[in-house]
C-alpha positions in Angstrom: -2.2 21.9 -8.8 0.0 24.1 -6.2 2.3 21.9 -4.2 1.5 21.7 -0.7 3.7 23.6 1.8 6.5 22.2 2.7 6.5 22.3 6.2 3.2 20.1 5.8 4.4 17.6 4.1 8.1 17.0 6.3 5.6 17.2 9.5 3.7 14.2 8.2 6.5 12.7 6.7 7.9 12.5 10.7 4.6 10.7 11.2 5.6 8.2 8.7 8.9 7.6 9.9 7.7 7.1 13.5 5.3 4.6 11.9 8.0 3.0 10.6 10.0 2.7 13.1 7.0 1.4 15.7 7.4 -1.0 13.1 10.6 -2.0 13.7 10.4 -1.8 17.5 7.0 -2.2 18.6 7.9 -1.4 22.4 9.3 2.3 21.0 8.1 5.2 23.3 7.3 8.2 21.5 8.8 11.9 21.8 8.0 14.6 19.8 8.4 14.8 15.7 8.3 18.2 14.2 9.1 20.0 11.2 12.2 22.1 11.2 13.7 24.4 8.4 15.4 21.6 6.7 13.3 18.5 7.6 12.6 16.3 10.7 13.3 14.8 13.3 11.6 13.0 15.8 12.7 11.4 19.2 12.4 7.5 20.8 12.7 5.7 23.6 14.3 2.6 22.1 15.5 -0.7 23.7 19.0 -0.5 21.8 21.3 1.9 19.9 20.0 2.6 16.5 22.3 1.1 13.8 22.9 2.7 10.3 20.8 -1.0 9.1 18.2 0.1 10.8 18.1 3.5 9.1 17.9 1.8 6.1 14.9 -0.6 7.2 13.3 2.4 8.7 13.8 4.0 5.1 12.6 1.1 3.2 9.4 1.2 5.7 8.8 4.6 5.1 8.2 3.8 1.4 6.0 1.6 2.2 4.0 3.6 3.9 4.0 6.8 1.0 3.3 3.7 -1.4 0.2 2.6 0.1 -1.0 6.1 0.2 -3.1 5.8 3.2 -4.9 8.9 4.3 -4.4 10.8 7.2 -7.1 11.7 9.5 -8.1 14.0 12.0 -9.9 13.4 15.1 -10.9 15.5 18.3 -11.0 13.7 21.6 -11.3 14.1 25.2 -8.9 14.6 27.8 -9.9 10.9 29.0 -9.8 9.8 26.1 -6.6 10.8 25.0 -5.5 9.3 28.1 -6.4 6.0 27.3 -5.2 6.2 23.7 -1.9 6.7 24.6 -2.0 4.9 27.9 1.2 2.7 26.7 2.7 6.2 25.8 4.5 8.0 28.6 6.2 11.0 27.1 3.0 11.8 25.3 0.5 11.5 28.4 2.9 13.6 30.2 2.3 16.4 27.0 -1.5 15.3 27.6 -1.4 16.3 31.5 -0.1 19.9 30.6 -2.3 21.0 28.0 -4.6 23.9 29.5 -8.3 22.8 30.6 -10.7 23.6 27.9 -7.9 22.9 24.6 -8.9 21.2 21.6 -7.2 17.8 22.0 -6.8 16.2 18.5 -5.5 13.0 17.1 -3.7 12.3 13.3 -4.2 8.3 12.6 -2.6 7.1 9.2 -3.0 3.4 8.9 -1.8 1.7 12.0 -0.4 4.9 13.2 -1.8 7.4 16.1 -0.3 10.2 17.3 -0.9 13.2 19.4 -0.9 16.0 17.3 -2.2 19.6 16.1 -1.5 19.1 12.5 -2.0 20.1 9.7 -0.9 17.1 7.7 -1.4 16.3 3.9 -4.2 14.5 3.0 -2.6 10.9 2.1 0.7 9.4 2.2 1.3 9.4 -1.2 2.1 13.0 -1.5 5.2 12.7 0.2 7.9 12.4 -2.7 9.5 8.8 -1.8 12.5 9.9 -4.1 12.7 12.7 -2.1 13.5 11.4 1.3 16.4 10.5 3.2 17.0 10.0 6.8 20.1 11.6 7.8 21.4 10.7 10.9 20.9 10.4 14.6 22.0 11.9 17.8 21.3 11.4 21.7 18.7 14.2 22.7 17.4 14.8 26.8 13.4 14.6 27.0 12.5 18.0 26.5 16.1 19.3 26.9 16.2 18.3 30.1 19.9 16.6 31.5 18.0 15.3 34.3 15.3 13.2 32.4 15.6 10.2 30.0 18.4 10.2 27.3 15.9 9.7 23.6 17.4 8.7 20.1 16.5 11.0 17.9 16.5 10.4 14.1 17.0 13.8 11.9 15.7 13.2 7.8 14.8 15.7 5.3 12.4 15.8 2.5 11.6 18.1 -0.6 9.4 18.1 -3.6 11.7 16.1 -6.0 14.6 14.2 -6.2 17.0 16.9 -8.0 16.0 19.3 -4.5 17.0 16.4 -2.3 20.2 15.5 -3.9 21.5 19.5 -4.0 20.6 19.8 -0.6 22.4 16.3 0.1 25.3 18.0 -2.0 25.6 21.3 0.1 25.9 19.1 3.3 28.7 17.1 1.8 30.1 20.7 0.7 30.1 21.6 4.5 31.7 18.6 5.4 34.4 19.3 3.1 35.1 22.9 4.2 35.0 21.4 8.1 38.4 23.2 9.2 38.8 20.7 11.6 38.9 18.3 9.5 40.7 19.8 6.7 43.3 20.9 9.8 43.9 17.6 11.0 44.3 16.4 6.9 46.8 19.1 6.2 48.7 18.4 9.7 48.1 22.0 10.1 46.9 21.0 14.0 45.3 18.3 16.2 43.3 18.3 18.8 43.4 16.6 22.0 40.8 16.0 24.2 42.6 14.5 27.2 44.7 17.8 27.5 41.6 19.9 27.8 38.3 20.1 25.6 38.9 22.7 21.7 42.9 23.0 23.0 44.5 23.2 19.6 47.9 21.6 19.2 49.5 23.8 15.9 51.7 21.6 13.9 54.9 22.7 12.0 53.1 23.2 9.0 50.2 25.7 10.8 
């Protein structure tokens, strides 16, 4: 059996993750969570920071969900209904409200989870490789790149086929961080930089 794509499966794997972390905070307001070259990401409206232990509950969640293998399923609606689907859902009714008159509007349920979307997901959970998942970190991102609207948390994670994909891709990231010149600058006291003097002024050390 071919392996399905893999932009399928890290687009439904987003799915999961924003299950899981409804989950976690049940009042969450939902972004957008697409695939991107090297994973997934996908953006909340949160009451609170996110913490590196709730990463890891998120994670753990997430597991739960590819465990239970539920299915993922497809479903057209109406621009009214749509409406009152996500009628708790601000950022997506605003999506809802700009879709061209006469567009298919279509619906991806797994489990408890609904979400807006086009697809294509994979058929269950349980083709997402739980061994093969990690969520990587997270970083402030503007509603639809706009400064002037709401400031989301967005949580970035990967996924790949197996475990021994996941951990050399895991490894080249740790590779970059090691060949970070800034870093490797400020550990040889080759340089520093300071902030307060004015933002990427380099300060050359003795040594540099």
């Amino acid at each position: 059996m071919s392996k399905p794509e893999l932009e399928v499966v890290r687009h439904s794997a987003s799915h999961v993750m924003a299950e899981a972390v409804l989950k976690l905070f049940p009042e969450a307001k939902l972004g957008i969570g697409p695939a991107i070259d090297t994973g997934f990401y996908y953006d909340f409206d949160l009451p609170r920071p996110l913490t590196p232990e709730d990463l890891a509950k998120i994670t753990e969640l997430m597991k739960a969900s590819i465990k239970a293998n539920t299915s993922f399923e497809r479903q057209e609606v109406s621009r009214e209904e749509a409406r009152q689907l996500f009628q708790d859902q601000p950022y997506k009714l605003e999506l809802i409200e700009e879709m061209p008159a006469g567009e298919v509007i279509s619906i991806y349920r797994h489990g408890s989870f609904m979400d807006l979307c086009r697809g294509p997901h994979l058929e269950r959970t349980g083709q997402i490789n739980q061994q093969a998942v990690a969520l990587l970190n997270t970083a402030a991102a503007y509603w639809r790149g706009d400064e002037k609207r709401p400031m989301l948390q967005r949580i970035y994670g990967t996924v790949w086929h197996s475990k021994e994909e996941l951990q050399a891709y895991l490894d080249r990231l740790a590779e970059i961080e090691r060949r970070d010149h800034r870093r490797l600058g400020r550990e040889l006291d080759l340089f520093s930089l300071h902030e307060e003097a004015g933002a990427g002024l380099v300060y050359w050390h003795p040594k540099g």
